[in-house]
Backbone bond lengths (Angstrom), bond angles and torsions (degrees), N, CA, C in turn:
res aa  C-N    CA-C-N  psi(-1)  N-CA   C-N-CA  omega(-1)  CA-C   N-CA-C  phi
1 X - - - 1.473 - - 1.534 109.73 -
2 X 1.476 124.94 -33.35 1.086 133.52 169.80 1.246 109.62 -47.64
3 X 1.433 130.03 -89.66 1.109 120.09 161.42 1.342 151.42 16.79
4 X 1.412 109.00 -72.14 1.320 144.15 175.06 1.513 95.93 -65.79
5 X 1.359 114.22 -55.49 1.577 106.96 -162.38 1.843 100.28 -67.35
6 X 1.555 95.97 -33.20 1.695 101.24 176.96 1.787 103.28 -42.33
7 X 1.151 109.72 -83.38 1.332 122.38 -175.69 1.198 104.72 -44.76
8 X 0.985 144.70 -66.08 1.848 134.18 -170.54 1.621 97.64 -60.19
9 X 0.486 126.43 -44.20 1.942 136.27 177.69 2.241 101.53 -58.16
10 X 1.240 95.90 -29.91 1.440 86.92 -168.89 1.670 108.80 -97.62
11 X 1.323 103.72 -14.52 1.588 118.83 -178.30 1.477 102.41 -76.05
12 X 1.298 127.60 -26.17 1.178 142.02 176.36 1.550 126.46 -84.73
13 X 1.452 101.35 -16.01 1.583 90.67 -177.97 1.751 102.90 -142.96
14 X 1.759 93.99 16.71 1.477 107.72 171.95 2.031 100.38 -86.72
15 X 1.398 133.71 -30.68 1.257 135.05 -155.65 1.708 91.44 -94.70
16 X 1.943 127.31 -10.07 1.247 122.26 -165.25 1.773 99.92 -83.08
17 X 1.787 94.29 -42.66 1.701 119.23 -166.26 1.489 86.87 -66.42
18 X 1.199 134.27 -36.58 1.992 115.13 -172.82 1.347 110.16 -87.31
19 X 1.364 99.75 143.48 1.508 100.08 -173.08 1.643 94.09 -92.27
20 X 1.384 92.35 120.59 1.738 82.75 171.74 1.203 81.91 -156.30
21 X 1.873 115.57 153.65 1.668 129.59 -154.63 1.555 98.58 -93.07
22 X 1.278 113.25 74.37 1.588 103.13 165.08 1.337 119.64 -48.43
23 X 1.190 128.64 123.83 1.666 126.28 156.88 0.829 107.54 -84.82
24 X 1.345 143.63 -74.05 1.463 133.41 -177.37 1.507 128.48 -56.77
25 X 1.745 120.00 135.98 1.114 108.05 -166.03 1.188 106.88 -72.48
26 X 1.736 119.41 119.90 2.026 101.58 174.78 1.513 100.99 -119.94
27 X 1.316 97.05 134.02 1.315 110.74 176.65 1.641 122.70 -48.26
28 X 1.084 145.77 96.81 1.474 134.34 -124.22 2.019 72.86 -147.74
29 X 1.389 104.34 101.78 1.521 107.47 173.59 1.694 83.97 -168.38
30 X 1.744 103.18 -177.10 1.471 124.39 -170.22 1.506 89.56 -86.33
31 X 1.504 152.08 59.13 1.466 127.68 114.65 1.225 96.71 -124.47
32 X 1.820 130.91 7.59 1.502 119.97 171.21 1.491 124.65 -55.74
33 X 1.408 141.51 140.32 1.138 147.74 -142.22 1.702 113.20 -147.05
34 X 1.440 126.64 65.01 0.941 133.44 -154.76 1.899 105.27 -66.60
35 X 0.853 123.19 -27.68 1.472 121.79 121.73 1.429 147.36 30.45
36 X 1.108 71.62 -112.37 1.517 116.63 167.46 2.039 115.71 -48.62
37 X 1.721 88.08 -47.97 1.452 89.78 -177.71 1.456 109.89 -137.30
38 X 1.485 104.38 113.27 1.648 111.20 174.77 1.050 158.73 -70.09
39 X 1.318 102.80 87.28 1.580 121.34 -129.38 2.258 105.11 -92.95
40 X 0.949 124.43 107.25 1.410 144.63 -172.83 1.636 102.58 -36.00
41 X 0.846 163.07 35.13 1.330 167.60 -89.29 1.621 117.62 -142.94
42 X 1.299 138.44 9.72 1.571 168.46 166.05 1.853 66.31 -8.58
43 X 2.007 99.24 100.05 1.708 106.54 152.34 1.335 104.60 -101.14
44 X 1.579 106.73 -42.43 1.681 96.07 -163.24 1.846 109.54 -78.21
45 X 1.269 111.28 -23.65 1.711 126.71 -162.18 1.835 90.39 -92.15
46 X 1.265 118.02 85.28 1.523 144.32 155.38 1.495 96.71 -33.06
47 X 1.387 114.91 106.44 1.493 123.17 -170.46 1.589 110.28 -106.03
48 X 1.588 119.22 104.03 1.357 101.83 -170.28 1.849 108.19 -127.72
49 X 1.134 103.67 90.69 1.273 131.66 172.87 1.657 132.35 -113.54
C-alpha cells in the first residue's frame, strides 16, 4: 500500500516540480486525477507563441 500511495503521491507533485505554463487553472492537489481530466499538454511539440 505504501508504494502505491508513493506513486499516486508522486504523479501529483511530479507536474508542480516542472515548470510548464499552465493556462488553465487545474486543480493540482492529492484528489487531482490526471485521468480523469484531459488535459492538452504539447511536452515534446516546443510551443512558441
Amino acid at each position: 500500500m505504501s508504494q502505491i500511495d508513493k506513486e499516486i503521491r508522486r504523479f501529483t507533485v511530479e507536474p508542480l516540480e516542472l515548470p510548464v505554463p499552465l493556462k488553465m487553472p487545474v486543480p493540482l492537489g492529492p484528489d487531482y486525477i490526471p485521468n480523469d481530466n484531459p488535459v492538452e499538454i504539447p511536452e515534446e511539440e516546443p510551443v512558441n507563441a
